[in-house]
N, C-alpha and C positions, 0 to 999 in steps of 0.2 A: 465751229469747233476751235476753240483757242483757251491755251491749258497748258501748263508744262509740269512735268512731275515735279518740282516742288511744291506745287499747291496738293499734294497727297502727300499721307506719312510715308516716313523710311519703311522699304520695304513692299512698296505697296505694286501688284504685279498688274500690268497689263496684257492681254493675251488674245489669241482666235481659237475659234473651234469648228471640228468637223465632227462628222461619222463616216463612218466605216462604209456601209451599205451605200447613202448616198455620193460617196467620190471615188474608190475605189476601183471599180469596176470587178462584180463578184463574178463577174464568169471567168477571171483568172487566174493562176498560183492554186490549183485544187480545192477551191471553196466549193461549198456543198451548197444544198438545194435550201432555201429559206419560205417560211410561212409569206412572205413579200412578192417572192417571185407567185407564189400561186396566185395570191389576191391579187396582181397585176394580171395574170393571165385570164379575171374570171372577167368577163365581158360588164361594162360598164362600172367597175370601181377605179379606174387608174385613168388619168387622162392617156388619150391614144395607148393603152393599155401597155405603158411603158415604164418598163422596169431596171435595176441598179443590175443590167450585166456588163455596161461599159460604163457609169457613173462621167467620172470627168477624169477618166485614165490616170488616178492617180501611183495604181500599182505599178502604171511603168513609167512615171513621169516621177518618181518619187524624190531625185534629187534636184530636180528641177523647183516642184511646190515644196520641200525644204528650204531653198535659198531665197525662197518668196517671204515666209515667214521668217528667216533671220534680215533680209533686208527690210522687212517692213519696221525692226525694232524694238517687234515685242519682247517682254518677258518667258512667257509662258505658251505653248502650245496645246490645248486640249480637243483631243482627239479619240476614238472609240476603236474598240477590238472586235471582231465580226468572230461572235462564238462556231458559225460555219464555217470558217476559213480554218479556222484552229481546230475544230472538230469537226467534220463534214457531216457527220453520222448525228451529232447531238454528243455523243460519249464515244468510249472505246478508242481507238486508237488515233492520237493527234495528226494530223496535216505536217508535216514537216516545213513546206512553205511555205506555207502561213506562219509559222511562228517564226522562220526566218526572217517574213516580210516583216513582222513587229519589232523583230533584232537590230533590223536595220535600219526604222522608223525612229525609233528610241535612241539607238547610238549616232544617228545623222544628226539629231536633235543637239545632245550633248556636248557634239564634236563645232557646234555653231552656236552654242552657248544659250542655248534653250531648253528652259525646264519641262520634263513630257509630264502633263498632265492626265491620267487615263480614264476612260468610263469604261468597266466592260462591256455594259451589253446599251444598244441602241434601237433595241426592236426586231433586228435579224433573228429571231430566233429559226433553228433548221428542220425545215421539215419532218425531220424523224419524229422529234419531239414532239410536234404539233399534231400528228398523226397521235399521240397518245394522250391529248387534252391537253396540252401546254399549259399555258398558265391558270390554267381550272384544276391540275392532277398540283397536288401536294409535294408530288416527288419531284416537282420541277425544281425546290428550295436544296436538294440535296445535287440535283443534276447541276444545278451552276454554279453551286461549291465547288465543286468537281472539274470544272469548267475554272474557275477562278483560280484553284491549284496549277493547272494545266498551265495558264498561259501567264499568272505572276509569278509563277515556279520559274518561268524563261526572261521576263523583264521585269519582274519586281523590285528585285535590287538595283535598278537606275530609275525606276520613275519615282518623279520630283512628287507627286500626290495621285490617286486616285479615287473612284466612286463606283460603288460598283452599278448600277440602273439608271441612267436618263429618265427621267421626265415619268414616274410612275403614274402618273394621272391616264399619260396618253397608252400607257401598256395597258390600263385595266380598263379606265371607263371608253376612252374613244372608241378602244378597238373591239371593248367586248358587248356595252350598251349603247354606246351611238353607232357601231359600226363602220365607222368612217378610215378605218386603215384594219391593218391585218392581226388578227384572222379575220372581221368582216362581222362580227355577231352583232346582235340584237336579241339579252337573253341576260335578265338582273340575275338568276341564280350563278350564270359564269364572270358576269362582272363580279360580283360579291368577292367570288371567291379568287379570281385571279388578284384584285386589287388586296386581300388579303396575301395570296402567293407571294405575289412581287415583293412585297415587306418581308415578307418571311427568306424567300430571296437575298435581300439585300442584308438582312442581320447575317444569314450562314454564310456570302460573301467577306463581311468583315470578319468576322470570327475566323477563316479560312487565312484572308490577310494577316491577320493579327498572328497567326501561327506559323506564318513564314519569317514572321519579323518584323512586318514593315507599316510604318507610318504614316502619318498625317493622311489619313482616308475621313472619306466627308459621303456625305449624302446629297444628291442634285434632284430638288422638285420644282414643279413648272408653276406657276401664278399668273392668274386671273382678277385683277381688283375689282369685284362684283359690287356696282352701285342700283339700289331699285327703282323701276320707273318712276315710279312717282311718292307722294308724303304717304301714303295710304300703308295699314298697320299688313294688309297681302303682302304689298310688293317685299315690305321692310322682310315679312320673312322669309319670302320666294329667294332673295338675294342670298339673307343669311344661311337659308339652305344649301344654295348654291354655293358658297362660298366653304361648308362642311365639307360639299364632296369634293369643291374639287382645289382648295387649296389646303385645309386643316385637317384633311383625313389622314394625309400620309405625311406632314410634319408631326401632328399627334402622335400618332402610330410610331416614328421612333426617337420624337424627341419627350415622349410624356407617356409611352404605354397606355394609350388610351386610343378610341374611336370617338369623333364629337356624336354627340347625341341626335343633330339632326341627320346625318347621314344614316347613324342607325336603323332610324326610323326604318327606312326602307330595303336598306340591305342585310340588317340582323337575321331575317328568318332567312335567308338564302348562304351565311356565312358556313365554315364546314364546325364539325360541331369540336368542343371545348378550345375552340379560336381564342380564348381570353386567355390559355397557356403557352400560345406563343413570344408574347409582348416580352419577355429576358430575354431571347433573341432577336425579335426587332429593335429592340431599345438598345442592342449594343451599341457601347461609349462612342462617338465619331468624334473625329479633331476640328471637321469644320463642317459650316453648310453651306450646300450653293443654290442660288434661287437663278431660277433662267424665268424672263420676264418680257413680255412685250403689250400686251394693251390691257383693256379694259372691258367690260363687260356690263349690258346695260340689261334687268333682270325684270322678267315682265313675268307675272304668276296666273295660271290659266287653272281651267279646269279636267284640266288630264290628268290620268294616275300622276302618282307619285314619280319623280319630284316635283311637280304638278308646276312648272316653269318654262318658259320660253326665253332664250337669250336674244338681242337686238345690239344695234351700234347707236347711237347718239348723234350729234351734230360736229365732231371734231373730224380735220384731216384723216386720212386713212390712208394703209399701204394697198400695195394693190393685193393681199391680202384679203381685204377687209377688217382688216384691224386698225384701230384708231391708235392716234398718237397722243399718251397720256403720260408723261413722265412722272406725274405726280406718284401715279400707283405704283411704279418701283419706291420711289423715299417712303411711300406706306408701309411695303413690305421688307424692307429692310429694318423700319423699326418695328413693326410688329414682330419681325424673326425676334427682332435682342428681348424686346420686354416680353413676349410671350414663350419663347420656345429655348432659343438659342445662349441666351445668358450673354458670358462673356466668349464664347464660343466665336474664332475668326468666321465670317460670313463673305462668301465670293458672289457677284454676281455673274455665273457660268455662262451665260446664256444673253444677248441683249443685241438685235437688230433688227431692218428695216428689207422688207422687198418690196420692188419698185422695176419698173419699165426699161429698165438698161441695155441702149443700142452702142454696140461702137463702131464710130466713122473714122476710117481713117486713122486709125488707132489707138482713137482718145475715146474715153468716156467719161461723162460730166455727167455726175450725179449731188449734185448741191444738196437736195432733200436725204440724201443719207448724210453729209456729214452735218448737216442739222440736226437733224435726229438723235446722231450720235453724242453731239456739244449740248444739248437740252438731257438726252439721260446721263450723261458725266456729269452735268449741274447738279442731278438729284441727287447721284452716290456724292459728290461735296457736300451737300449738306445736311446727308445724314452721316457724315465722318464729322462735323463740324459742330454736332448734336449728341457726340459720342457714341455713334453706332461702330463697332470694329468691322467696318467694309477691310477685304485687304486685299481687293483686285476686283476687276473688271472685263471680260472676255467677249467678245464681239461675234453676233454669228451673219455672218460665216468669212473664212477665209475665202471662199470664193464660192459661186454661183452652182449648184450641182442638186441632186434631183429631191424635189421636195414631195417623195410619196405619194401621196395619192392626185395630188398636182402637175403629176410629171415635173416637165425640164422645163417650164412655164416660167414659174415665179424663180425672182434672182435676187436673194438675200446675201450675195457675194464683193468684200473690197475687190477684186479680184475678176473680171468677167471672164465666162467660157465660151468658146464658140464649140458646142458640143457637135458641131462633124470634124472639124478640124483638132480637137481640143486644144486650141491657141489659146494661151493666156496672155489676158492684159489687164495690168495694173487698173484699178478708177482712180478719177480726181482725189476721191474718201479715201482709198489706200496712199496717194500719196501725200494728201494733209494729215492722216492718220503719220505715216510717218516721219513728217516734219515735228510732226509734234510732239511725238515722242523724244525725238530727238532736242528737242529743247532743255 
C-alpha cells in the first residue's frame, strides 16, 4: 500500500464503515427485538449461536471508536441505523435513545471533521415486522418510509450522504433462497418477492428523503464478478445467469426500470402481480451509486432446477472467508457501472475488504496481507479513474473487527482489532499504514 492522495482527483473521499447490528451492541439504549436475534437463537444457523447483543460495545464506547476514525485520517465515516433501536415495535412510537444515540454519532462526526455517511437499514429488521412477512408483505415499502421519516426527520439535516438498503442481493436472495442469514428461508416465491420489496423499499426511502430536503443519496449494491468454469456454451450461460441475479437485478431495477431477463426466468411467476408498476418508484433519480465488492465467483452449471448452477473458488489466494483475491473484478465493475448503468453519475466503492486470522501479541498486530489487499484494490479504482470512470471514494470494511452473522465473532475484517471479552481495541499495522498514508 503506497499512495498518497495526489494520485486521485480533488475531492476524492477516503472512508470506513460499519453497521449498526454488528458493533453496536443491541441489547442497549431500548432496542427492540430483531429477525437476527431469532435466527441466532434457532440451533445450528449462527456459529456457537451467537448473536449482536454486545457487538463490540460500540454504544458505550462511542467516543472512544469516534477518535479512531478521526485519527486514522479518513474523510468520510459510513455507518448504518438499526430500524429497532429507533423503533422497537417496527412502527408507532420511536425509542428516544436511540435516536439520541444517532444525534450524538453524527454530531461527534462533524465536531472531528468527518463526513457521516448513512445507510438506514443493514438487515436488522425488528421482529414485529417479520412476524407479519417482512420482506415478502408489500407493506414493508411503506413501513420503512415511515421508518426513514422517523430517523432522517432527527439527522437528516447533517449527514454528508445517505443510502437507504445495504447490499440488497443479501436481503432477498441469501436470506430468503439460500437461507444463509435471517429470516432463514428456502422458498423462490418469497425471495421473488422480497427482492422485488427491497426495491420498492429503497425508491419509497428516497422519495421520503427527497421530501425532507436532503441530498446526495445513492443506492449501495453488493457484486460478485461471476466467471464460467470452463469454454463450454453451459457454463457461459450458468455464469451469465448467475450474474442476472445477483449483480444486474437490482442495478436494473433502479437504474434502468427493468428486471434482466435471465433472472426472470425463474422468479417472474412468483413476482406479486402488476410488479412492472412499480419501476417510477424504484427508478427514482439517485446522485450516486455504491458498489461494495470483494471476490469473484467461479460458475459451474448443473442439472438442478432453476438457476440450475453451482458456485466454486478457483486457484487464487483466498481470505479466510473463502473468498478469493481478485482485484481485477472491482476495475470490472466499476466500468460496467459508468457504461452500463450509471452514466456520468459519481460511483463510490462503499464496501472493499479483507478477513484474515488476526492475533494480537503484545499489542501489535501485523497484518501485511490486509494492506496488500488493500494497495492491489486502490490499484484498480486508479485505473478505472485513469480510464474516465468518476470513482470519487473508496471506503474500507470494516473499521474494526465485529460480528460477522452468521459467522459469529470468528472472521476479522477489521483495521482495528477487538478483543470481544474485554472489548480492547487496538490499532493493526493496515490501520496504521492506512494512516500514513493518508496523511501524505
Amino acid at each position: 500500500m503506497t499512495f498518497n492522495r495526489s494520485e486521485y482527483p480533488d475531492g476524492f473521499k477516503f472512508g470506513v464503515a460499519t453497521s449498526s447490528y454488528q458493533i453496536e451492541g443491541h441489547s442497549f439504549g431500548g432496542a427492540g427485538r430483531t429477525h437476527w436475534d431469532d435466527f441466532a437463537q434457532t440451533p445450528g444457523n449462527v456459529v456457537r449461536s451467537e448473536n449482536g447483543d454486545k457487538g463490540c460495545d460500540h454504544y458505550n464506547r462511542l467516543d472512544e471508536d469516534l477518535d479512531l476514525i478521526a485519527n486514522l485520517g479518513v474523510d468520510v465515516y459510513r455507518f448504518s441505523t438499526s430500524w429497532a433501536r429507533v423503533l422497537p415495535e417496527g412502527r408507532g412510537a420511536p425509542n428516544m435513545e436511540g435516536l439520541d444515540f444517532y444525534d450524538r454519532l453524527v454530531d461527534g462526526l462533524l465536531e472531528r471533521g468527518v463526513k457521516p455517511a448513512a445507510t438506514l437499514y443493514h438487515w436488522e429488521l425488528p421482529s414485529p415486522l417479520a412476524d407479519l412477512g417482512g420482506w415478502r408483505n408489500r407493506d414493508i415499502a411503506n413501513w420503512f418510509a415511515d421508518f426513514t421519516e422517523v430517523i432522517m426527520g432527527r439527522v437528516g439535516d447533517r449527514v454528508w450522504s445517505a443510502a437507504p438498503i445495504n447490499e440488497p442481493w443479501c436481503v432477498g436472495w441469501l436470506s430468503h433462497f439460500m437461507g444463509l442469514h435471517a429470516p432463514g428461508l428456502r422458498d423462490i416465491r418469497a425471495t421473488a418477492r422480497a427482492m422485488h420489496h427491497v426495491l420498492l423499499a429503497h425508491g419509497r426511502a428516497i422519495e421520503t428523503m427527497r421530501g425532507l430536503g436532503m441530498d446526495n443519496l445513492g443506492a449501495v449494491c453488493n457484486l460478485e464478478w461471476a466467471m464460467p468454469a470452463d469454454n463450454s456454451p453451459e457454463a457461459a450461460l450458468a455464469a451469465a445467469r448467475y450474474d442476472a441475479i445477483y449483480n444486474r437485478f437490482f442495478l436494473s431495477g433502479i437504474f434502468k426500470g427493468e428486471y434482466p431477463s435471465l433472472a426472470l426466468e425463474g422468479l417472474e411467476p412468483h413476482l406479486p402481480n402488476n410488479w412492472q408498476d412499480d419501476f417510477a418508484t424504484i427508478s427514482a433519480p439517485v446522485d450516486w451509486c455504491g458498489l461494495n465488492y470483494y471476490t469473484r465467483k467461479i460458475v459451474v452449471p448443473d442439472d438442478s432446477p432453476w438457476p440450475g448452477y453451482v458456485e466454486t473458488t478457483g486457484e487464487l489466494p483466498q481470505t479466510t472467508m473463502g473468498w478469493e483475491i481478485y482485484p481485477e473484478g472491482l476495475a470490472n465493475f466499476l466500468r460496467r457501472a459508468k457504461d452500463e448503468y450509471t452514466g456520468d453519475l459519481p460511483i463510490f466503492v462503499t464496501e472493499n475488504g479483507m478477513s484474515a486470522d488476526d492475533v494480537a501479541v503484545h499489542g501489535v498486530v501485523d497484518d501485511p496481507h490486509r494492506i496488500d489487499y488493500i494497495g492491489s484494490h486502490l490499484e484498480a479504482v486508479k485505473s478505472v479513474i485513469a480510464e474516465g470512470v468518476p470513482v470519487q471514494g473508496y471506503y474500507l470494511w470494516s473499521l474494526m473487527d465485529n460480528y460477522e452473522w452468521a459467522l459469529g465473532y470468528d472472521k476479522r475484517f477489521g483495521l482495528v482489532h477487538v478483543n470481544f471479552d474485554t472489548f480492547e481495541r487496538t490499532p493493526k499495522a493496515s490501520y496504521r499504514k492506512l494512516a500514513e498514508m493518508l496523511k501524505n
